[in-house]
Every structure is written in structure tokens, then in C-alpha cells.
C-alpha positions in Angstrom: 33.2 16.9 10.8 34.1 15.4 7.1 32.2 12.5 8.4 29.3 14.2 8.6 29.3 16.0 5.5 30.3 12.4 3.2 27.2 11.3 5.3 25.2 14.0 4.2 26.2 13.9 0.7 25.7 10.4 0.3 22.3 10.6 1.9 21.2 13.8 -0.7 22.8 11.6 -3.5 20.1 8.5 -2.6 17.3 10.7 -2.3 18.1 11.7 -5.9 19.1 8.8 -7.1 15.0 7.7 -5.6 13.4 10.9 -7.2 15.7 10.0 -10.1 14.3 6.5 -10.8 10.7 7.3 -9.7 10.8 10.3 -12.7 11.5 7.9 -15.1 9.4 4.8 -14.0 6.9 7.2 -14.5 8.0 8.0 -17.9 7.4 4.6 -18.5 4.3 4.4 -17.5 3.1 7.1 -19.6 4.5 6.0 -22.5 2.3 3.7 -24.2 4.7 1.8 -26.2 6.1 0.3 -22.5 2.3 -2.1 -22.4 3.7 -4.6 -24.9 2.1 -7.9 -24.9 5.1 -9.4 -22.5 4.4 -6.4 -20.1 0.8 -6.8 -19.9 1.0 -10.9 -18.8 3.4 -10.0 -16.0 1.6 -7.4 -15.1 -1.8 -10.0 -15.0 0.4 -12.3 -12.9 1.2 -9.8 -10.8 -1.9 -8.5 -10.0 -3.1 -11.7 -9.2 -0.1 -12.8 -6.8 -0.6 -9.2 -5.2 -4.3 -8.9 -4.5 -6.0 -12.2 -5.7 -4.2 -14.6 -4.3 -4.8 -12.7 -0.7 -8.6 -12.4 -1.2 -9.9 -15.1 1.4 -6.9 -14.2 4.2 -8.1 -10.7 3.7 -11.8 -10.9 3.7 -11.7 -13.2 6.8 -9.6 -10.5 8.6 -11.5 -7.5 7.5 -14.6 -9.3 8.9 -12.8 -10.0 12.2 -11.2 -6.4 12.7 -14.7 -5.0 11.2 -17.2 -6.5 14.3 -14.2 -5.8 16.7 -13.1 -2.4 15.9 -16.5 -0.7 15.0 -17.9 -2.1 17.9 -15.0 -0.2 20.4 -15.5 3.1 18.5 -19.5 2.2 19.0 -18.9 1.7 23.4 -16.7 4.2 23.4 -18.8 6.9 21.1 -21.6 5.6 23.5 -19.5 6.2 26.7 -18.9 9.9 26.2 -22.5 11.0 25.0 -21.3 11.0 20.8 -24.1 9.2 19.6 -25.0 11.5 16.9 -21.4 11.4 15.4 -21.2 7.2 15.2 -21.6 7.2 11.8 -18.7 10.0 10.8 -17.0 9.0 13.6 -16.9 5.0 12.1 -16.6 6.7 8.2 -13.5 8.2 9.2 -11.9 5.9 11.3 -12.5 3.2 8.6 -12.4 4.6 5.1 -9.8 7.7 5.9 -7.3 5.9 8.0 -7.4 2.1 9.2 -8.8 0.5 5.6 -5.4 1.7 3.5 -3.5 1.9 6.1 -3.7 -1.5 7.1 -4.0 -2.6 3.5 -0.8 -1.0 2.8 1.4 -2.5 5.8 -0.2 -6.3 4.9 0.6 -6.0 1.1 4.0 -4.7 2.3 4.9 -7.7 4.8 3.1 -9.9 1.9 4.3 -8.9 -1.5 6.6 -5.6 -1.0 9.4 -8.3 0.9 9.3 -10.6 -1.8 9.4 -8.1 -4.9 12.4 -7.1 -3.3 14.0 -10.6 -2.6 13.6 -11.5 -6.5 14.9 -8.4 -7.7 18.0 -8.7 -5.3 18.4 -12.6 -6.5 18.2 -11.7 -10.1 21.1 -8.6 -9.2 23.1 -11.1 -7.6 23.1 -13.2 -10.3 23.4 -11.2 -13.2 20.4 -11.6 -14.2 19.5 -8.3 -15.1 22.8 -7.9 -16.9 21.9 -10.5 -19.3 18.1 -9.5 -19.9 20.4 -6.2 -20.6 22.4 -7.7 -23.4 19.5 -9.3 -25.2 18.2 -5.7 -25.0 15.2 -6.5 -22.6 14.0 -2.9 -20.8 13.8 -3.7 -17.5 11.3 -1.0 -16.3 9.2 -2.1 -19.2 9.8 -6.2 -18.0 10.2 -6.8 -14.5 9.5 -2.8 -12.5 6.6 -1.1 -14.1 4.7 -4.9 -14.0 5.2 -4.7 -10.1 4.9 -1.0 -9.4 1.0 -0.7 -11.2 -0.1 -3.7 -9.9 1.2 -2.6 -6.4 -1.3 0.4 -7.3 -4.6 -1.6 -8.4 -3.8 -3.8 -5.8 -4.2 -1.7 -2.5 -6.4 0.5 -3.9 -8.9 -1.9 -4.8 -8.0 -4.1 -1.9 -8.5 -1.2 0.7 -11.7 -0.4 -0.7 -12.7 -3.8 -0.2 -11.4 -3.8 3.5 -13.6 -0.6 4.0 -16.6 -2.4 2.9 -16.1 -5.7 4.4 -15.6 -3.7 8.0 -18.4 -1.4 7.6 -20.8 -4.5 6.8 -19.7 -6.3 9.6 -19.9 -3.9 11.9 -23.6 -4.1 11.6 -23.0 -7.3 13.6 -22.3 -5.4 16.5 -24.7 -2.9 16.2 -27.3 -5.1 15.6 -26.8 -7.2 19.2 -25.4 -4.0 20.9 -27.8 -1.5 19.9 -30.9 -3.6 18.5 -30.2 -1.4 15.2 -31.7 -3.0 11.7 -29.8 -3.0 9.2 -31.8 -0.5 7.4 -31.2 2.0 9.6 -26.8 1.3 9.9 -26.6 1.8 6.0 -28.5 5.0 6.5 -26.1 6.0 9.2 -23.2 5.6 7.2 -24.6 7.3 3.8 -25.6 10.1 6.0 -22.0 10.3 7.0 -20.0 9.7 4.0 -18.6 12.7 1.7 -16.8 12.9 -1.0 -13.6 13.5 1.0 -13.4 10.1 2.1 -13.7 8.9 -0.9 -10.9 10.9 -2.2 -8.9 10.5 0.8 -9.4 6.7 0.2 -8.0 6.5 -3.4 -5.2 8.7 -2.8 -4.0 7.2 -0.1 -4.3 3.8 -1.6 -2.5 5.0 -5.0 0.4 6.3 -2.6 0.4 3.5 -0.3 0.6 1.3 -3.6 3.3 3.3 -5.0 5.9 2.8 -2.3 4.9 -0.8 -1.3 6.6 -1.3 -5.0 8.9 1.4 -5.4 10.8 1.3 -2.8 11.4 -2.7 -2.8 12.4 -2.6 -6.6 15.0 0.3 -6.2 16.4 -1.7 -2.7 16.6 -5.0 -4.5 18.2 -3.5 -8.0 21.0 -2.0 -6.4 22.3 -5.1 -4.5 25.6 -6.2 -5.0 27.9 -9.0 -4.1 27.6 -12.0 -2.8 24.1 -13.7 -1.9 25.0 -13.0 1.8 23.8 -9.1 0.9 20.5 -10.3 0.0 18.7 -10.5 3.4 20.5 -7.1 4.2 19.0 -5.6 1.0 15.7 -6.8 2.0 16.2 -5.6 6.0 17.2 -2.1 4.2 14.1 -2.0 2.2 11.3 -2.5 4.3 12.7 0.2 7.1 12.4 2.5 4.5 8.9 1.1 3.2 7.3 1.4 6.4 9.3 4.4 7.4 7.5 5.7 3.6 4.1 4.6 4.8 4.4 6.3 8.2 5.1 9.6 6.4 2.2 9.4 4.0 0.2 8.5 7.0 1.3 11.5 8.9 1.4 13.1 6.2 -2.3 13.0 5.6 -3.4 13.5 9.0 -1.2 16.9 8.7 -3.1 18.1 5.2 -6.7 16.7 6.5 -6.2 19.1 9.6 -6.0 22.0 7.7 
């Protein structure tokens, strides 16, 4: 029984200590003396290690999963008699739920694993203890950097994915159906509200948030030897995924309503 209740009070102490440090990151990133000239070129390397860097892997995929995908939801909207809802039916498939989604666990396996690998590195070798002494703010330096371009990143990414899919879908519908193309980007303006939209950004600004959040906080608070590195990292991205699957249900609970 006191096992359960040191379990318990460590486990509400981490929570905080998360709620604690996301509170003041975002402190920081309201406060504009924190975009100083040394924060605004990590922050430019960033982005482009983040989402740049992963523009032709992405695109290529996004093409692939595009044709694929929007041409099962086309059979199978075909199959039971839902040809009137193809085009909401391929909106909110692609813009509410797969596009950030996906977006969100690629940037996480890409970037959100090695943000957390060089922040571990730099704990294990004191790293931050000496950009510490010469008085360096770390959320300023090396956190805030990371956590806004793991914002712009997959937002901006999963919009692209959205687009990328819902143009290559025509693909399919254009051998599959004989549909011109004139009358697909009808379809899916027809279908397309503002909700998607929104659902889109929001869930790319939280998917962005915890792809970086959660890595940073995992890597900062190893200690020891370099053997705790890898388990740092292990730790991290159970709780960046288990993070994305709540946001994910999470959405699908508030867009039922």
C-alpha cells in the first residue's frame, strides 16, 4: 500500500513538474526580449532541419499515400451507395485526421528522437551546466528554438501533406471514375468548411507542441552516465506518442459533440 501511494505521488509530482516547465516555456515565448539574434539563427536552423530538410521524403510519400488512400475511401464510398458524400467523406479523412496525424508521428520518429538525444548528451556532459555559468538561458538558447519550430514545422508540413494527397488523388479518380479535374476541385471545395481548416491548424499546433516538448523535458532531466541516454530517449517517445494518441482521441471526442 505505501508503494502505491510513493507511485502515485511521484507520478502527480511529474505531471507538475511537465505543466510546470510548459508554463514557463511559454513565458518565454511571450516575452519578446527571449528572440535575440542568437535565438532567431537556431531557431532558422531548426526549422530547416525539422521541415526543410524532409521536403522531398515527404512530398514523395504524400503523393504515394494520396493516390492509394483516396482511391480505397473512393471503392469503398462507391461500394456502399455514398457517392454524394466522396468529397466530405475524402475532406475529413485527409485534412481532419490522417494529414497531421501522420505529420505528427514522422516529425516525431524524425526530429522529436534526436531533439531528445542532444539534449540528454549535452545533460550528460555538463553541458548545460556550463552554458549555465556563462549565464546562457537555456529556454531562450537551445528549448524555445526547438519547441516553435516543432510548431511551424508540422503545421506547415501537414498542410502540405493535405494538399499533396488531395491532388493526387485526382489520379485515381481520374482512371477510376473518368472524372476531369475540373470537376474533383469542385468536389472538394464543395466539401470543405471552415472546421477543417481549424481542426487542421489546431491539431498541427498541438501535434507540434509535444513532438518538442516532451523530448526536451525527457532529455534535460537525464542523469549519469551515457548508458542513461538511450533509456532517456525509450522514455520520451512512449510518452510522445502516448501524447499524440491523446490529442488524437482527444479530437475525435470534441468533434463528436
Amino acid at each position: 500500500m505505501l508503494q502505491v501511494g510513493e507511485k502515485s505521488l511521484s507520478s502527480l509530482s511529474s505531471v507538475y513538474e511537465v505543466f510546470h516547465f510548459t508554463f514557463i516555456c511559454f513565458a518565454h515565448m511571450l516575452n519578446p526580449k527571449s528572440y535575440n539574434p542568437a535565438m532567431r539563427m537556431v531557431l532558422i536552423k531548426q526549422i530547416y532541419f525539422t521541415a526543410v530538410g524532409i521536403i522531398p521524403l515527404f512530398t514523395t510519400m504524400a503523393f504515394i499515400f494520396g493516390s492509394v488512400i483516396i482511391g480505397v475511401v473512393i471503392l469503398l464510398a462507391t461500394k456502399y451507395s455514398l457517392q454524394d458524400q466522396i468529397g466530405s467523406i475524402i475532406i475529413t479523412f485527409v485534412i481532419d485526421e490522417f494529414s497531421p496525424f501522420f505529420t505528427a508521428l514522422l516529425i516525431s520518429l524524425r526530429s522529436g528522437a534526436a531533439v531528445n538525444t542532444e539534449i540528454a548528451v549535452m545533460s550528460v556532459n555538463r553541458e548545460l551546466d556550463t552554458l549555465k555559468a556563462y549565464k546562457i538561458d537555456l529556454i531562450d538558447y537551445l528549448f524555445l528554438p526547438r519547441i516553435i519550430s516543432g510548431i511551424i514545422s508540422v503545421t506547415s508540413l501537414s498542410i502540405l501533406f493535405a494538399v499533396i494527397m488531395l491532388t493526387s488523388g485526382y489520379i485515381f479518380t481520374f482512371f477510376y471514375m473518368s472524372m476531369d479535374f475540373l470537376a474533383y476541385k469542385y468536389l472538394l471545395i464543395n466539401a470543405i468548411e471552415v472546421k477543417d481548416i481549424l481542426v487542421l491548424l489546431i491539431k498541427g499546433v498541438s501535434y507540434g507542441l509535444v513532438v518538442m516538448l516532451i523530448p526536451i523535458y525527457s532529455g534535460f532531466h537525464t542523469q549519469g552516465s551515457y548508458t542513461n541516454i538511450p533509456i532517456s530517449v525509450l522514455n520520451g517517445m512512449v510518452k510522445l506518442f502516448i501524447a499524440i494518441f491523446f490529442i488524437e482521441v482527444a479530437s475525435l471526442l470534441i468533434q463528436s459533440l
